[in-house]
C-alpha positions in Angstrom: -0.5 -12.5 -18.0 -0.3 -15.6 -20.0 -3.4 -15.0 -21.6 -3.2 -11.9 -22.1 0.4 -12.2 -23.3 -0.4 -15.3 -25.8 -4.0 -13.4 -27.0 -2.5 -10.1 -27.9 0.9 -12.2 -29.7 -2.5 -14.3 -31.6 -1.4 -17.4 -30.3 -4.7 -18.4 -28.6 -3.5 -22.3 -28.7 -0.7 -21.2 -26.6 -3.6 -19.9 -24.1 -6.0 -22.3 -23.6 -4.1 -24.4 -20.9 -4.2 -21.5 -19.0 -7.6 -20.2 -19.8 -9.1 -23.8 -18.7 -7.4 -23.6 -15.6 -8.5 -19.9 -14.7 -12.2 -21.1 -15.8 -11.7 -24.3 -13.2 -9.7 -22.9 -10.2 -11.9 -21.5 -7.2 -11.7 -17.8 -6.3 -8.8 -17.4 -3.7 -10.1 -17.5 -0.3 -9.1 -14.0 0.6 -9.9 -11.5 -2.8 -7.2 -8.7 -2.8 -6.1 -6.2 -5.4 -3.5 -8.8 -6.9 -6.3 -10.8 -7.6 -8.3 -8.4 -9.1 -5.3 -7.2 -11.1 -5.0 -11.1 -12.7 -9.1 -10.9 -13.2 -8.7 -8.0 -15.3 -5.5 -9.5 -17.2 -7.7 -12.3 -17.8 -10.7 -11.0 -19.3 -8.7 -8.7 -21.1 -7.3 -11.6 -22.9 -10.3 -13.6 -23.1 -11.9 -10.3 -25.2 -9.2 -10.9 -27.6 -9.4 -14.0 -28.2 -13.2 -13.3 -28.7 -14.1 -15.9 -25.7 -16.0 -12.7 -24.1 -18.6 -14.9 -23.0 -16.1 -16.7 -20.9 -15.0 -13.9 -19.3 -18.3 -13.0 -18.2 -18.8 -16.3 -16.7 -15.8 -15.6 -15.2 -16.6 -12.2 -14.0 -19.7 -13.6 -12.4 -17.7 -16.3 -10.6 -15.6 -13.7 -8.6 -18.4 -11.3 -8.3 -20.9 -13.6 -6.0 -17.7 -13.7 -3.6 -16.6 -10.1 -3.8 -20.0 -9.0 -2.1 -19.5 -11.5 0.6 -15.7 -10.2 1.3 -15.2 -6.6 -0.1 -11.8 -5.3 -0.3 -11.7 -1.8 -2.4 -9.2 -2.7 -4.6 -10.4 -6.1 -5.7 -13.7 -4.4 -6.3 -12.2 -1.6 -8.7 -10.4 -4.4 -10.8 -13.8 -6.4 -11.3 -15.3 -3.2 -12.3 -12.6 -2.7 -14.4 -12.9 -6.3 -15.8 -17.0 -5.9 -16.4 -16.7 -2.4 -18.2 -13.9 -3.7 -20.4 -16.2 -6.9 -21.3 -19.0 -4.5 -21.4 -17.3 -1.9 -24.0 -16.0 -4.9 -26.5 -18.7 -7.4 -26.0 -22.0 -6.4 -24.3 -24.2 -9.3 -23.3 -28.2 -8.7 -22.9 -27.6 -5.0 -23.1 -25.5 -5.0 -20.1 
């Protein structure tokens, strides 16, 4: 909510602590809909600072784990977070 809080105010200084230590911190061992809750929070942010592409990367970080241990709710939230990325910021088409 950081991010997201510090993005939306324009104060993307004030963010990138926090967005370096979402972009380095592993996936938590068990996904659940908290965690896809902060996911989306995240990239929501990271679309207004216009640091889509890091939200993608992100994105793509939780997704190769989200196959191997799918909870329903974590998996809406990463939708959520790829169409939201998708709709402000499409990368190769996608």
């Amino acid at each position: 909510m950081l991010v997201y809080g510090a993005a939306a105010r324009g104060a993307h200084a004030e963010a990138a602590p926090y967005l370096s230590l979402a972009l380095s911190t592993d996936p938590a061992h068990e996904l659940t809909g908290v965690h896809g809750q902060a996911l989306h929070a995240l990239t929501a942010g990271m679309v207004l600072m216009g640091q889509s592409e890091l939200g993608w990367q992100l994105v793509a970080r939780f997704e190769a784990r989200a196959l191997a241990e799918p909870d329903q709710v974590f998996g809406a939230f990463l939708k959520l977070s790829r169409c939201q990325l998708a709709t402000n910021s499409p990368r190769d088409g996608q």
